[in-house]
C-alpha positions in Angstrom: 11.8 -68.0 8.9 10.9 -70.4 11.5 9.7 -73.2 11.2 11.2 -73.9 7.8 13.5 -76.5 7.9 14.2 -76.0 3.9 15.2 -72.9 1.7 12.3 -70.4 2.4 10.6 -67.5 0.9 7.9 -65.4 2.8 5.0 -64.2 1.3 3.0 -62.5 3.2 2.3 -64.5 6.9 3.0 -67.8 5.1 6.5 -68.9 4.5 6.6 -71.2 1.4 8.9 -73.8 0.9 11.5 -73.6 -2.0 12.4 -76.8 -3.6 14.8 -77.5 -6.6 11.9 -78.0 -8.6 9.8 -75.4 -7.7 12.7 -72.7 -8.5 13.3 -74.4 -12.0 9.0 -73.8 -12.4 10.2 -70.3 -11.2 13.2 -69.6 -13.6 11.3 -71.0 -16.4 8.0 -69.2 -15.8 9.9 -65.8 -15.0 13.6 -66.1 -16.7 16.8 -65.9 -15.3 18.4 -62.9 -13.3 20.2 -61.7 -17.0 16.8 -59.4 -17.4 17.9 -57.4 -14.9 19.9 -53.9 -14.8 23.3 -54.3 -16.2 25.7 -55.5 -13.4 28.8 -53.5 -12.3 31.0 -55.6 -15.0 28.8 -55.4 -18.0 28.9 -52.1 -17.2 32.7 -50.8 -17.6 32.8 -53.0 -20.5 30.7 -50.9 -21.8 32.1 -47.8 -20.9 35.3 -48.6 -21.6 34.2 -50.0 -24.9 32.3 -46.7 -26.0 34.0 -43.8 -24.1 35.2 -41.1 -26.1 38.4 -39.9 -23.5 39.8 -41.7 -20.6 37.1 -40.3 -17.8 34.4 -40.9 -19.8 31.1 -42.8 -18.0 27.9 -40.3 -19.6 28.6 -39.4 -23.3 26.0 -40.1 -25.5 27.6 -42.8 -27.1 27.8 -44.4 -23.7 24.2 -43.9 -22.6 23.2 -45.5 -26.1 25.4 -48.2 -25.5 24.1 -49.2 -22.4 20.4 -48.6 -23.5 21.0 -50.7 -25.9 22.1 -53.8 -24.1 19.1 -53.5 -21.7 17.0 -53.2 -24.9 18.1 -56.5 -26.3 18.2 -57.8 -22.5 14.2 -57.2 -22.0 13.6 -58.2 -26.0 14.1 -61.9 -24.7 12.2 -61.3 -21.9 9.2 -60.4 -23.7 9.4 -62.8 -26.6 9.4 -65.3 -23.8 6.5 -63.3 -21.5 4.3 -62.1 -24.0 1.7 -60.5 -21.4 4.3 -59.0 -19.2 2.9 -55.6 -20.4 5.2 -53.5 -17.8 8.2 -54.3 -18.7 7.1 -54.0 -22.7 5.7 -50.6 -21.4 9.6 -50.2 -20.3 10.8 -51.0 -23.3 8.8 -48.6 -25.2 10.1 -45.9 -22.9 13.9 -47.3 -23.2 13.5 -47.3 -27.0 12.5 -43.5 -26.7 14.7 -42.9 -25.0 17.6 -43.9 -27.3 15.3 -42.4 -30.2 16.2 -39.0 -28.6 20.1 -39.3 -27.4 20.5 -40.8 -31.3 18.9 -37.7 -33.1 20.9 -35.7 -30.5 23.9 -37.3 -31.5 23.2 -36.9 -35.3 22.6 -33.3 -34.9 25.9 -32.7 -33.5 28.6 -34.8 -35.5 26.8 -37.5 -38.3 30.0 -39.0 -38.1 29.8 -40.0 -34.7 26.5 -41.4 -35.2 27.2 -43.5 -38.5 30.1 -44.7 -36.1 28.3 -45.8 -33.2 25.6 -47.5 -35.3 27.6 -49.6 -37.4 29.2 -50.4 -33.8 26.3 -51.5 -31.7 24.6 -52.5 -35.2 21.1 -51.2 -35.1 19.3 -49.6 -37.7 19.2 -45.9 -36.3 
């Protein structure tokens, strides 16, 4: 922006100025970057952890995987932002979510369940 001789952020018309202190106020008032989506790596770990054949990026098992890490991801998030009432309204809707695929999942082979829950070790 001009004007800004400094690391700048705009908000709105006025640029603010970004100081080493002012982004540790920011990363301790709103958390580090882990909170959000898994990145590309976390991601094939994932997969490749949880796949059931050698193409494998959607089976259930994969999906609850990944839900699962975001789960515990935005659980930090919220014990340290207890009035951050979207993202716990997010949660909520990611727990569901994995509520669903995991009865799913039971429906069709228990054994793949018990598997997959003594793996990510949740309670199902």
């Amino acid at each position: 922006m001009p004007g800004c001789e400094k690391a700048c952020v705009g908000l709105g018309d006025k640029p603010v100025e970004v100081t080493p202190r002012s982004y540790a106020d920011l990363l301790h008032r709103f958390g580090p970057l882990s909170r959000m989506p898994l990145n590309t790596e976390k991601k094939q770990e994932l997969i490749n952890s949880h796949q059931t054949h050698g193409t494998d990026t959607g089976s259930v098992e994969v999906q609850v995987a990944m839900l699962s890490e975001r789960i515990s991801q935005l659980t930090g998030h919220l014990q340290a932002n207890k009035h951050d009432f979207s993202s716990k309204q997010g949660l909520l809707k990611m727990l569901g979510r994995r509520k669903s695929l995991l009865s799913y999942l039971k429906s069709q082979s228990s054994e793949r369940y018990s598997t997959l829950i003594v793996k990510l070790g949740i309670r199902g």
